[in-house]
C-alpha positions, 0 to 999 in steps of 0.5 A, spaced: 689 535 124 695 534 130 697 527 132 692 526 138 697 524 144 692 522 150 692 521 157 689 515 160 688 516 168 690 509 172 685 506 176 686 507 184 686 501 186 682 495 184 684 489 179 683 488 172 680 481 174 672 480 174 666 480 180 668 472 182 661 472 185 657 472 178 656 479 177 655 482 169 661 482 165 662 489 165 664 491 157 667 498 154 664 499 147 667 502 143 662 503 138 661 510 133 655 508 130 649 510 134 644 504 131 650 498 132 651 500 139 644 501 141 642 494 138 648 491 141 646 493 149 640 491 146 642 484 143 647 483 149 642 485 155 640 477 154 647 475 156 649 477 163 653 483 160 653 490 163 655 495 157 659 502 157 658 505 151 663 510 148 662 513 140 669 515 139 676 512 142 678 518 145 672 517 150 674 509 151 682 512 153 679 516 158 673 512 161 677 505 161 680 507 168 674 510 170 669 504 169 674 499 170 672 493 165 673 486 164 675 487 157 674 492 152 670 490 145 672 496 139 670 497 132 676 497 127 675 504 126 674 508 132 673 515 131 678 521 134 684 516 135 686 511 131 686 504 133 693 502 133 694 508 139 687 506 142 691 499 143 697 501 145 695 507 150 690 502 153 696 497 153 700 501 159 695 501 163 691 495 163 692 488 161 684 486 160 682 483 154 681 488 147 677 485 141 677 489 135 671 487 131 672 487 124 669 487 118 671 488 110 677 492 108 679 491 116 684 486 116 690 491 115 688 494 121 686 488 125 694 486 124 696 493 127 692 493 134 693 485 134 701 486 134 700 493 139 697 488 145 689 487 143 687 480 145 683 477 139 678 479 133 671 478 132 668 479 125 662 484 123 657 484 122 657 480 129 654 474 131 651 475 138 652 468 141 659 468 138 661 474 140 657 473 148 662 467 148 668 471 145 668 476 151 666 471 157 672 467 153 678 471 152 677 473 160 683 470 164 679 467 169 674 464 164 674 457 160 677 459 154 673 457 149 668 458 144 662 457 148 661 450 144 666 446 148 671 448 143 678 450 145 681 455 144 687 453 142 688 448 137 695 444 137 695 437 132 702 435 130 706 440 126 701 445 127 699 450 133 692 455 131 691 460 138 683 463 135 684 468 141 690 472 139 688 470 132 695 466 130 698 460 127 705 456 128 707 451 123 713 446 127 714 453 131 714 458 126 709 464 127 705 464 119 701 471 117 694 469 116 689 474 113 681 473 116 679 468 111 685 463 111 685 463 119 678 461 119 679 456 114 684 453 118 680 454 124 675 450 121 680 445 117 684 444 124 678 443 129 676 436 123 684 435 122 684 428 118 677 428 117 674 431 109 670 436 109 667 438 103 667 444 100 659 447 102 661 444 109 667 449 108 664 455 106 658 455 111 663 454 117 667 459 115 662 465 111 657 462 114 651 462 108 650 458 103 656 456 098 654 460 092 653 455 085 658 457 082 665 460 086 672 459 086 674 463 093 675 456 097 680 454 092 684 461 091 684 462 099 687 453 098 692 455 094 695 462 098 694 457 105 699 452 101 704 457 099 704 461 106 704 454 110 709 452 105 705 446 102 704 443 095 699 442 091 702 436 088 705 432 094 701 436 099 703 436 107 698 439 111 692 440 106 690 435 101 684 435 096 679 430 095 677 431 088 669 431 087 669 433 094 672 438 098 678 438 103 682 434 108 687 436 114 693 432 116 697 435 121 702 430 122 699 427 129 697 421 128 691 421 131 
């Protein structure tokens, strides 16, 4: 099949900026699974959000001029094009939040669309007040954050953890995370200093119970340290409370 080339029409006139007198946030759903868009229109509907869906990413390429939304929600894998062209092509023409939703075996591509222009990642399958949260806060005119207060960048000492734009600086430098490892960090960092067990983790970052037995935490621990540059013997960032879980110490002071 030939590389698909599309044409997104530009708006005529109008600001990619939402309704300041409170209207619906206006969302384009990229969403090729019938039952998923229909639960989320359903699930959202709740959430002052108004939906356009559209079940492949050729539709979204041609409708986003068109319906001029606040921002743009797309699985990871759109059917027609794929989701890296999706977020370039959209990119030329509009700078509205693109979030991608991911679920397993996602992450290569999520990486892809995040360095050709998309604003951040949500997990599949989602969770509908994270996600309400995630799209009214990724608007520029919006309180960035989680819809809980938090914000939604993070600095602490050497440390600089942006949750949006799903990225992480040490001293500066940009670190490759994958999902998990940014969302342990996430965690790590919004309880910097403090220790954190191991199912006070678990729960924060997978969101079910700590299985009895399972050494995921410690295997994500240990490729954390080595990206960051930590060791586990005389660690700078991540320390281990023997019998309980996990303590951050970002150099802060605080």
């Amino acid at each position: 099949m030939p590389a698909l080339t599309p044409s997104v029409p530009r708006p005529a006139e109008a600001p990619d900026v939402p309704d300041p007198a409170g209207s619906p946030l206006r969302v384009l759903l990229v969403e090729p699974e019938s039952e998923q868009s229909h639960q989320l229109v359903l699930s959202l509907s709740g959430h002052d959000v108004d939906i356009t869906v559209c079940a492949d990413g050729a539709e979204a390429l041609l409708r986003v001029g068109m319906a001029r939304p606040d921002t743009v929600l797309t699985s990871a894998d759109p059917a027609e094009v794929e989701l890296e062209t999706l977020v370039r092509v959209m990119r030329r023409v509009t700078d509205i939040p693109i979030l991608i939703g991911v679920g397993t075996g996602d992450s290569q591509r999520a990486v892809r669309a995040l360095a050709s222009g998309a604003t951040a990642c949500v997990s599949r399958p989602y969770r509908i007040p994270e996600l309400a949260a995630l799209l009214r806060g990724s608007l520029p005119a919006g309180e960035h954050g989680d819809g809980d207060g938090a914000p939604a960048v993070v600095r602490a000492g050497a440390l600089e953890l942006d949750a949006l734009g799903h990225r992480l600086f040490v001293d500066r430098t940009p670190v490759d995370l994958a999902l998990r490892e940014f969302g342990i960090m996430d965690f790590l960092l919004r309880n910097d200093g403090r220790v954190v067990s191991r199912e006070e983790l678990w729960t924060g970052v997978w969101h079910k119970p700590l299985p009895p037995v399972n050494n995921t935490i410690a295997v994500h621990i240990r490729r954390l340290r080595h990206k960051l540059g930590d060791s586990e013997s005389r660690p700078r960032f991540i320390h281990t409370v023997r019998g309980i879980g996990y303590r951050l110490d970002s150099g802060s002071g605080g």
